[in-house]
C-alpha positions as CSV (number, residue, x, y, z in Angstrom):
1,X,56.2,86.5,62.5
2,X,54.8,86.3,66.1
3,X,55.3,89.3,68.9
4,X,58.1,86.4,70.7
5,X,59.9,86.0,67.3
6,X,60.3,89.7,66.4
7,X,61.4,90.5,70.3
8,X,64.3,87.9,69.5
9,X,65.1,89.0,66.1
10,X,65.0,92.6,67.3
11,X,66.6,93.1,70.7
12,X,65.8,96.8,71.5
13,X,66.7,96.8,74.7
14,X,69.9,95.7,73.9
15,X,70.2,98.3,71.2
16,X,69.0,100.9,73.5
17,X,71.5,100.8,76.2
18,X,74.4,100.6,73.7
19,X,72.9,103.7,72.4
20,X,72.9,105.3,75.3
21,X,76.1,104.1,77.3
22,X,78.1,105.6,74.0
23,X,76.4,108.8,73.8
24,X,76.6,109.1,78.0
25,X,80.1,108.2,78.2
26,X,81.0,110.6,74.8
27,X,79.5,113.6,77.1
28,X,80.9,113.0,80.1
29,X,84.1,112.6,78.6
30,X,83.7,116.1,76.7
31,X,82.1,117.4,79.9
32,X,84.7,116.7,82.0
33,X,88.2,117.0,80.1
34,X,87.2,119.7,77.2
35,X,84.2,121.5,78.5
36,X,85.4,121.9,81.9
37,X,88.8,120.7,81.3
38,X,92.0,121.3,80.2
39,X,91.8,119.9,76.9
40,X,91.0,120.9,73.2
41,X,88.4,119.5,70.8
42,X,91.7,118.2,68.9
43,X,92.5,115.6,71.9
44,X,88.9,113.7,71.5
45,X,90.3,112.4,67.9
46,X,92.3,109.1,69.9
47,X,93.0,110.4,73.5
48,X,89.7,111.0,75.0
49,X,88.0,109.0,72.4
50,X,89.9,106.0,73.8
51,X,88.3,106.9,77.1
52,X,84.7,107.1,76.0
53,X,85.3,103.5,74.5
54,X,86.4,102.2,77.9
55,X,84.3,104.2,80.0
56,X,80.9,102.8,77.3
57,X,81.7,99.3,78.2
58,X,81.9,100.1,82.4
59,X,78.2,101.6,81.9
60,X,77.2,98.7,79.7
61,X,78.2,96.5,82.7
62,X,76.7,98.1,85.3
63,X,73.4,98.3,83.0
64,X,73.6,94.7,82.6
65,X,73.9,94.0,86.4
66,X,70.7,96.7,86.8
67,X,68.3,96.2,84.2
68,X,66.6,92.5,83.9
69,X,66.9,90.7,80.7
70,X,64.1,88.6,79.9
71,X,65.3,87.6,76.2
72,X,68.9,86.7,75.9
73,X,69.4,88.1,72.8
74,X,69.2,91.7,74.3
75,X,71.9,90.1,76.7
76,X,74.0,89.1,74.2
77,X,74.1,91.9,71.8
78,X,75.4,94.2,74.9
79,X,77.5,91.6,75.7
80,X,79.2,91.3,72.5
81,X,79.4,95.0,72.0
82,X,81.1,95.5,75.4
83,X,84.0,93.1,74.2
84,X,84.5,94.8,70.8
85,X,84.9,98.2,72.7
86,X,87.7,97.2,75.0
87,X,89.3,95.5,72.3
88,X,88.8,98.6,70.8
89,X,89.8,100.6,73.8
90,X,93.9,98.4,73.7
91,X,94.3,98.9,70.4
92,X,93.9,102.5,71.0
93,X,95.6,102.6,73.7
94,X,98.7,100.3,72.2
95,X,98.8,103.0,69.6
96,X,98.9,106.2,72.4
97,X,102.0,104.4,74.4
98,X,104.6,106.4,72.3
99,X,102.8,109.9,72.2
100,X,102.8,112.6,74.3
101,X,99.8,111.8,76.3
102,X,101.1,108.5,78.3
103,X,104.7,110.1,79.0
104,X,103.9,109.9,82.7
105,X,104.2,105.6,82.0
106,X,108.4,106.2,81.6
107,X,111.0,107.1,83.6
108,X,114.0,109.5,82.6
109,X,115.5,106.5,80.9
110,X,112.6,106.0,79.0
111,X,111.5,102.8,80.8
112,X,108.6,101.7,82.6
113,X,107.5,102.9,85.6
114,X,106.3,99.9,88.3
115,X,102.7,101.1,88.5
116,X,102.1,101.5,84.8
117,X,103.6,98.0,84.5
118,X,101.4,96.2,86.5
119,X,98.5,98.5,85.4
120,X,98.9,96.8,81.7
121,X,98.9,94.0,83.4
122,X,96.1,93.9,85.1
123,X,94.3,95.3,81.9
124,X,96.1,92.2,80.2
125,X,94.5,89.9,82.3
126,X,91.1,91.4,82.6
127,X,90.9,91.0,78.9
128,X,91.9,87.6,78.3
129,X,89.7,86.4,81.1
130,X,86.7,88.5,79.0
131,X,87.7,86.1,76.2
132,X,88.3,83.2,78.0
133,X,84.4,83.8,79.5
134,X,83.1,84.3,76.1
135,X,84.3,81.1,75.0
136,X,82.5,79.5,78.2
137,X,79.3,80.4,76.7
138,X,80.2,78.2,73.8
139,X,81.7,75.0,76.3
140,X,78.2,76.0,77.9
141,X,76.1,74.6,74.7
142,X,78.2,72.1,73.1
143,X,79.1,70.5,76.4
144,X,78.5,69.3,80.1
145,X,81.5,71.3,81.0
146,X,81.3,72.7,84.7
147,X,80.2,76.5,83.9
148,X,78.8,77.4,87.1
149,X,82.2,77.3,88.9
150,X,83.9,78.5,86.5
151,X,81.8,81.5,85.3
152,X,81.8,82.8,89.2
153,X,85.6,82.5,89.1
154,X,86.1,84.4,85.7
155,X,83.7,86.8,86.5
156,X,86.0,87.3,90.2
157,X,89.4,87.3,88.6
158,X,88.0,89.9,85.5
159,X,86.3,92.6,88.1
160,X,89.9,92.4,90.6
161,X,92.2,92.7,87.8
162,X,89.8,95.4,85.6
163,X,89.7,97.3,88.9
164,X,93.1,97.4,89.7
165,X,94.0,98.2,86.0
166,X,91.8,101.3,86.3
167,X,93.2,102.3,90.2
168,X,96.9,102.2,88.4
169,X,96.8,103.6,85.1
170,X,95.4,106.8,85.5
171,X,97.0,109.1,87.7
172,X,94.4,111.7,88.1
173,X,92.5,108.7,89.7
174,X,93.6,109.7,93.1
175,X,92.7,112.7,92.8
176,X,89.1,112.1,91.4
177,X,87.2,113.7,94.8
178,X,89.8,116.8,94.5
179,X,87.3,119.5,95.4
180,X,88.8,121.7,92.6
181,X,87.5,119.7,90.0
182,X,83.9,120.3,88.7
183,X,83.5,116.9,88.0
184,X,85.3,112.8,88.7
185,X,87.6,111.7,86.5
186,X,86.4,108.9,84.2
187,X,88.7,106.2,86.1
188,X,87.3,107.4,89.2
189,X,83.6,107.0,88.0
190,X,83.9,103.9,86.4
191,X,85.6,102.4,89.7
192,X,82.4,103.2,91.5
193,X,80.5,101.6,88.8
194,X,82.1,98.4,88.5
195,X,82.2,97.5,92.3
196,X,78.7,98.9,92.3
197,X,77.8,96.3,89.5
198,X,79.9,93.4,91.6
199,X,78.0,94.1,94.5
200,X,74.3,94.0,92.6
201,X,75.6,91.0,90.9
202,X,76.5,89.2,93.9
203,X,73.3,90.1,95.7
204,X,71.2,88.4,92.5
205,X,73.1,85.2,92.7
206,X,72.6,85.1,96.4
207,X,68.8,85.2,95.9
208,X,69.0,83.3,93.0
209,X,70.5,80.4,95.3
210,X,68.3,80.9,98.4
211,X,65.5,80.3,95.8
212,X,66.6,77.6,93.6
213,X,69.7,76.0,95.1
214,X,71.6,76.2,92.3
């Protein structure tokens, strides 16, 4: 097996930043909600665990806009591990609705508030545009289906409504440059890396078009 083959058959990279975007996000998480927070080692089992999913799949994006990929198989392995976590992140989350932790979602009649609403749907959206992107990849190879445009598009809609979905369903969000807290809430932080990893992306496809056109 040549150095190229084992490189493909082995994505490191790839390996490497998922490593470290889980065991990042797992600390600040315990950094800023248990260590220097109000909570208890016994609210990491689902609550704040369901955080560190979410907030290991913002880092993994903004790594991905950051770090150049020369093989796409370190690409892809990121990119599939990213989808799994929020995947894994609503079905946590579906599961939290009724507890104690997401009471601030419901009214005194027990329904839902507007913000909280539109905040599952934006996180709706954001997710079924992820899917509907993955399957591009697929159209991509198997056909001369127009990616380009509607890659871009995807890509658009899925940072707007992931954004949005993070502005609205925390509600310490607002409060994430409170100078009584030590440290920014996860939402708040991830919100910075996302438009941070829109605006890096955007510049590469800029250059990428000044240079090739396409």
């Amino acid at each position: 097996m040549n150095q190229s083959s084992y490189e493909i058959a082995c994505p490191c990279k790839g390996v490497l930043i998922i490593m470290f975007s889980i065991l990042s996000a797992g600390l600040y998480v315990l950094s800023r909600y248990v260590w220097y927070g109000s909570y208890d080692w016994n609210d990491f089992s689902l609550f704040l665990m369901n955080k560190t999913l979410a907030f290991s799949a913002v880092i993994m994006l903004f790594l991905m806009s950051v770090i150049p990929f020369k093989l796409k198989a370190n690409r892809s392995i990121v990119g599939i591990i990213t989808f799994y976590l929020l995947v894994a992140h609503i079905i946590l989350g579906l599961l939290l609705i009724p507890s104690e932790y997401f009471k601030v979602f419901f009214d005194e009649t027990g329904m839902l508030k507007g913000r909280y609403g539109w905040a599952l749907f934006f996180g709706v959206l954001a997710f079924v545009t992820a899917i509907i992107l993955q399957q591009g990849f697929y159209m991509k190879k198997s056909s001369n289906y127009p990616f380009s445009f509607f890659f871009r598009t995807g890509i658009l809609v899925f940072f707007i409504a992931t954004l949005l979905h993070i502005a609205l369903i925390d509600p310490d969000f607002t409060y994430w440059n409170n100078p009584n807290k030590i440290l920014i809430p996860v939402s708040g932080l991830a919100f910075v890396l996302l438009i941070m990893s829109f605006i890096i992306g955007l510049i590469r496809r800029i250059r990428k078009y000044k240079k090739t056109g396409k």
